[in-house]
C-alpha positions, 0 to 999 in steps of 0.5 A, a space after each residue: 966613289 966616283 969612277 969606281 966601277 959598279 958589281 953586281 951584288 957587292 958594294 964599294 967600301 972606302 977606307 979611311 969613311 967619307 965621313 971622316 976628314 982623312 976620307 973621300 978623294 984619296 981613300 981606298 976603295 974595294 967591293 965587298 958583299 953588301 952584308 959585311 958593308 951594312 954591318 961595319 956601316 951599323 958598326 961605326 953608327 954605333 961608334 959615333 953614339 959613344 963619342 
């Protein structure tokens, strides 16, 4: 997320996740409030257990 300006009491969100292949340089990025990012992080925590 370089070069994605930073805001105060949010967080920057990428979709698709870095963590997937599809993710990183040409993923969308927008800020979020730090509570719904750490749910949807939670989310595809849980997510990766399953698989």
């Amino acid at each position: 997320m370089r070069g994605i300006e930073t805001k105060p009491g949010l967080d920057r969100d990428e979709y698709p996740p870095a963590m997937f292949q599809e993710g990183g340089q040409e993923a969308s990025v927008r800020h979020i409030t730090a509570g719904d990012n750490r749910s949807r992080h939670l989310y595809w925590r849980s997510m990766q257990r399953v698989a």
